[in-house]
C-alpha positions, 0 to 999 in steps of 0.5 A: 521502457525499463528492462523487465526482471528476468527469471529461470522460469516462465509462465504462471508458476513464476508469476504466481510465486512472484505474486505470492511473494510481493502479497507476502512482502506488502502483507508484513510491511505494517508489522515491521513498520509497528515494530520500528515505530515504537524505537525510532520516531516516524520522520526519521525513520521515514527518512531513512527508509524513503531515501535508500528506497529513492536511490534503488529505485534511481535507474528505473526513473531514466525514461522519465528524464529523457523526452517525451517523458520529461513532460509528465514529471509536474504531475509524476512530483504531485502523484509522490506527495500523494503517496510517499507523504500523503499516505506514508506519513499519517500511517506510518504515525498511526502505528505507534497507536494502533496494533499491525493487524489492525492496520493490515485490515484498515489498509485492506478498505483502499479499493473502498476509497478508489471507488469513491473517488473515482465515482467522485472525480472522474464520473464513474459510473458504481453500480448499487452492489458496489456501492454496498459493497462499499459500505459493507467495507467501511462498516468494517472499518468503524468495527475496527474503530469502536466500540472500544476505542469510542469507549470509555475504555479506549485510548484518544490517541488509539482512535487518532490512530485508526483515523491516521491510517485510514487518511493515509489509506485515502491519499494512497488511493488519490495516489492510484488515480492520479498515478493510473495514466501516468503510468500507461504514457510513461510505462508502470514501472517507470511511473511507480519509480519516478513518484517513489523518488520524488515523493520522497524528496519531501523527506531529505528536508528533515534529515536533521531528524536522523541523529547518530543518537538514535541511530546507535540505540537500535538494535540489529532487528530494527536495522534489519526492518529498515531494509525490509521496508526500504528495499523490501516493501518498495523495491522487491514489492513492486518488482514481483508484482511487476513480474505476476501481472505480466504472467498471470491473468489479471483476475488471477493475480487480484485474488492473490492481494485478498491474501496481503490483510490476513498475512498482516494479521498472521504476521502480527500475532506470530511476531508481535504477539497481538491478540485476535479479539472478536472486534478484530475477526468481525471487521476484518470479515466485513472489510474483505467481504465488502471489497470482494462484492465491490470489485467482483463482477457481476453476471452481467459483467463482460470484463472484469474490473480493471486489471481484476484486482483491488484498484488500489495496488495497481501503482505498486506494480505494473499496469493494469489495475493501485496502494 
């Protein structure tokens, strides 16, 4: 197994500092994207920033290599087309239409698409509150969707916009599941690790993309956005949370990710200057409250659910739960 981060202090005031600043971290990541989105094509910029996040994220594949973990790098390959491509790709486009609020709160209905898949493809079985829940969540998301952009005030390329993202979000959650007993016989971080780079071998095709061009326009902010989503969202990101899963009970560090939607939102008002609109608080209300009434547990629950968090930011972290 991979060494765990090591810090000066234990127990759960290093975990929940550790979970707070992952939340902080993922909950800022469609903010820089939109930022950098709007000077820097997707591909290139996602070639930029997968790369440098492969080569951290390098030293933590090594269990992968050695056997018996050898065995699971086919399914490891298709899990990272699911969440470096599948997911990263169609978002990452989406936010050049598509303010970062919105996007945070889109983003937010992943553990919605988890279930639905999971009742899907694995037979699991989703009792009628979270099927409820559910769709409480997605009516949040058409909310966020309409009416203006259904309008005749809205923008195609808007609607193109909340459907990229809310794709992508899909593919994250297929991501998770595929992920999911990957990352119990290979170990979480391992897992996380080992999809991230070869997910993001997919990218190294459209290196041409990146031109010293580009490159020399972009300002410092964007440079230090790059970093941030590079080494930040997917190195720094995963390895917190790794640390909160490990020192916190598991309902206790799933409370923590309902903070990441609002500190995108937070993020992209005080930033970039986005306006809160009545469409915006509505769905986003409808979106955390539909999810905490899918995945909360019920009064005749004995466990909560799995990892007690949000499914879909199970991959990003350690085990239990996915995002």
């Amino acid at each position: 197994m991979v060494p765990r981060a090591r810090v000066a202090t234990t127990g759960p005031r290093a975990g929940t500092g550790a979970g707070l600043a992952a939340v902080v971290i993922w909950g800022m990541a469609p903010v820089a994207t939109r930022a950098l989105v709007l000077q820097l094509a997707p591909l290139p910029l996602l070639v930029i920033r997968m790369g440098v996040a492969a080569v951290a994220l390098l030293p933590w594949c090594a269990p992968v290599l050695r056997a018996p973990g050898r065995q699971y790098i086919p399914r490891l390959i298709v899990a990272g087309l699911l969440g470096m491509v599948g997911y990263n790709l169609p978002v990452t486009i989406g936010l050049q239409w598509v303010p970062a609020s919105t996007a945070g709160l889109i983003l937010a209905s992943e553990p919605v698409w988890l279930l639905l898949l999971a009742a899907a493809f694995l037979g699991e079985r989703v009792s009628r509150r979270s099927w409820a829940g559910a769709a409480v969540a997605l009516a949040g998301v058409a909310v966020l969707a309409g009416p203006g952009v259904l309008s005749s005030r809205g923008s195609a390329r808007e609607l193109a916009g909340v459907s990229l993202i809310a794709l992508g979000t899909l593919f994250f959650a297929a991501y998770t599941l595929m992920l999911r007993p990957l990352s119990r016989a290979c170990g979480p971080v391992p897992a996380t690790a080992a999809s991230t780079v070869a997910g993001s071998v997919f990218y190294a095709a459209f290196a041409a993309t990146v031109t010293p061009g580009q490159l020399e326009r972009l300002p410092a902010a964007a440079w230090g956005e790059l970093a941030f989503l590079a080494l930040g969202s997917n190195v720094l990101g995963m390895l917190a949370w790794n640390l909160a899963v490990v020192r916190l009970p598991g309902p206790r560090a799933g409370l923590l990710l309902y903070l990441e939607p609002l500190v995108s939102v937070a993020g992209a008002v005080v930033l970039l200057g986005e306006r809160l609109s009545a469409e915006l608080v509505a769905g986003g209300i409808l979106i955390l409250g539909g999810i905490a009434a899918t995945w909360a547990p019920g009064p005749r629950d004995k466990d909560p659910p799995p990892t007690g968090t949000p499914v879909g930011h199970q991959p990003r972290s350690i085990a239990p739960p996915d995002s």
